[in-house]
Residue, then its C-alpha position, 0 to 999 in steps of 0.5 A: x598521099x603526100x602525108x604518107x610520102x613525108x612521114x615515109x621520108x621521115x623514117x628514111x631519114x631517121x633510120x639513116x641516122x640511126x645508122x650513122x650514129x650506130x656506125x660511130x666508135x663508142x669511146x670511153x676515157x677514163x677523164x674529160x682531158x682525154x675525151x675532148x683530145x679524143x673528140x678533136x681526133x676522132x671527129x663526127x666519127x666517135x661517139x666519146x664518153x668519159x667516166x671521171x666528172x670534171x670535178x673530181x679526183x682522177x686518182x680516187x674516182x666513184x666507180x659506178x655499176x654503170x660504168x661497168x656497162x659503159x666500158x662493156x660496150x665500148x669499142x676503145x678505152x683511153x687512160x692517162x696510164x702511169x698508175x692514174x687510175x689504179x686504185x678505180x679502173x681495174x675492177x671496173x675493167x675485170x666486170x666489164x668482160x670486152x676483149x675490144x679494151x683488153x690490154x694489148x688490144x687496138x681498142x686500149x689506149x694508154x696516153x702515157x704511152x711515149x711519154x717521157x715522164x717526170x719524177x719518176x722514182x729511183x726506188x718504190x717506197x709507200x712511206x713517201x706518199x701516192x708516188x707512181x712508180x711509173x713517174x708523174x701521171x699529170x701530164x696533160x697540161x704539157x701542151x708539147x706532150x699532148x701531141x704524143x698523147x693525140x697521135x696515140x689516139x690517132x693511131x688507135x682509131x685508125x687501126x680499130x677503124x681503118x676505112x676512116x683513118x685518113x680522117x683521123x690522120x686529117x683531124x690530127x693533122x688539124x689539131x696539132x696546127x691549132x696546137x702550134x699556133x695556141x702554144x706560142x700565144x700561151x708562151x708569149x702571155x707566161x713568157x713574163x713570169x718565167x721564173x716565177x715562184x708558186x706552191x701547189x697543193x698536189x704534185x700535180x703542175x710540175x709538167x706545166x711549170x717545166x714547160x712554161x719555166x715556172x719553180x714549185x717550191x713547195x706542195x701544201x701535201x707533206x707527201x702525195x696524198x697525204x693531208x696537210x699537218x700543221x707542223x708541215x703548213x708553217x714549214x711551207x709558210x717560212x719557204x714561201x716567205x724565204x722565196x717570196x712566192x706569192x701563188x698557191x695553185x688548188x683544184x676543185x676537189x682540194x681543200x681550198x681553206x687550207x690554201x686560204x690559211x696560208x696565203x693570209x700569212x704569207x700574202x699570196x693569191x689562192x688560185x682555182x685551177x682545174x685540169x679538167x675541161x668542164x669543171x670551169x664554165x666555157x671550157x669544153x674543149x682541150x684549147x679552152x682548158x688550157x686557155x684558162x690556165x694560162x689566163x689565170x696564171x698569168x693574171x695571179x702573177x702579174x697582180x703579185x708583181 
């Protein structure tokens, strides 16, 4: 008889979690930044997935048939928005036929949304490389912007689930005092090297060089998107060496021997830096991500002073 208590007891408790985990939100973002962001705001009330792998190229991701499922049976879908991922994301989101994250709905939410976006261009030209039209779309790793970005998503679970919109307001509220806090630490280790000149392989550190006073004098792209020509490469050597910047910046999916080849000629440090909380161990969270970054920076460039 006591078996049968207990085992009664452990169904209970079974289909009682069972039902908390089904009354969950099920969050897909389209990157892992946007996931963790979405996960420190909604909580143990969410359920968030993210379609991109840390590792890759946001602009040119493998759109899978499982994808397709994944966003069907979504309650809401976060996107960095600004073009990021135009060339994946709208198929994947035609197939998946949920008005829940249909554009306009409570359930869709673009990130770049309030934003005041960088680089945004005078005039539309595809002779000038991957440029958005919408501006700049790496915007994440901007520490001040990422409070827009979180109250966006704030706004939206609260309206998509409403009974729980004190705790998405609370976890907000949390979040960005954690985000005061790690702010000023990032600015006190970067302070030093406010000035300081680097070189990236994409257009893709503008944001956080403007908010940490950091000068890119040169992308090793000749244009967004295009691959490094030799002529170009010996244009950025000869900056580099006329500037004296001593860091180039790369990401897991760039080509790190051509960034190689010219910090041999120039004496520059190759720098990994990943946009993507998991692409670099112990770096699952928002705050670890940025952690990171800012570590590593502020070591490249102390070693080259």
């Amino acid at each position: 008889m006591n078996f049968i208590k207990t085992a009664g007891l452990g169904v209970i408790a079974f289909v009682t979690a069972a039902s908390s985990a089904s009354a969950q939100l099920r969050v897909v973002a389209t990157t892992p930044d946007l996931a963790a962001v979405a996960r420190e705001i909604g909580g143990d009330r969410v359920n968030v997935v993210a379609l991109a792998k840390p590792t890759e190229d946001p602009h040119y991701v493998d759109a899978k048939p499982s994808h397709i499922v994944t966003l069907n049976r979504a309650d809401a879908l976060i996107e960095g928005g600004a073009e990021l991922e135009l060339g994946w994301l709208p198929p994947l989101l035609e197939n998946s036929r949920n008005s829940k994250i249909s554009a306009g709905a409570p359930g869709r939410i673009v990130a770049s949304e309030g934003v005041k976006m960088l680089e945004v261009p005078t005039s539309f030209d595809r002779s000038k490389g991957d440029v958005h039209s919408l501006g700049n779309p790496h915007f994440m790793i901007d520490p001040v912007t990422v409070r827009i970005i979180a109250r966006n998503i704030a706004t939206h679970f609260a309206q998509i689930d409403p009974k729980n919109a004190a705790t998405y307001n609370g976890n907000l509220a949390r979040f960005n005092a954690k985000l005061d806090a790690k702010y000023a630490d990032w600015q006190k280790q970067l302070a030093p090297y406010r000035g300081a000149r680097i070189v990236t392989y994409h257009k893709d550190f503008v944001y956080l060089a403007a908010r940490f006073g950091l000068n890119v004098v040169d992308e090793l792209e000749p244009k967004p998107g295009i691959a490094p020509s030799p002529a170009h490469l010996a244009q950025v050597i000869g900056k580099m060496k006329s500037s004296n910047a001593k860091v180039i910046l790369v990401q897991p999916f760039q080509n790190r021997k051509t960034a190689e080849t010219v910090a041999r000629q120039t004496g520059a440090t190759v720098l990994d830096l990943s946009q993507q909380p998991g692409a670099v161990p112990n770096t699952t969270t928002y705050f670890d991500l940025m952690d990171n970054i800012v570590k590593t920076l502020a070591g490249g460039l102390g070693a080259q002073k």
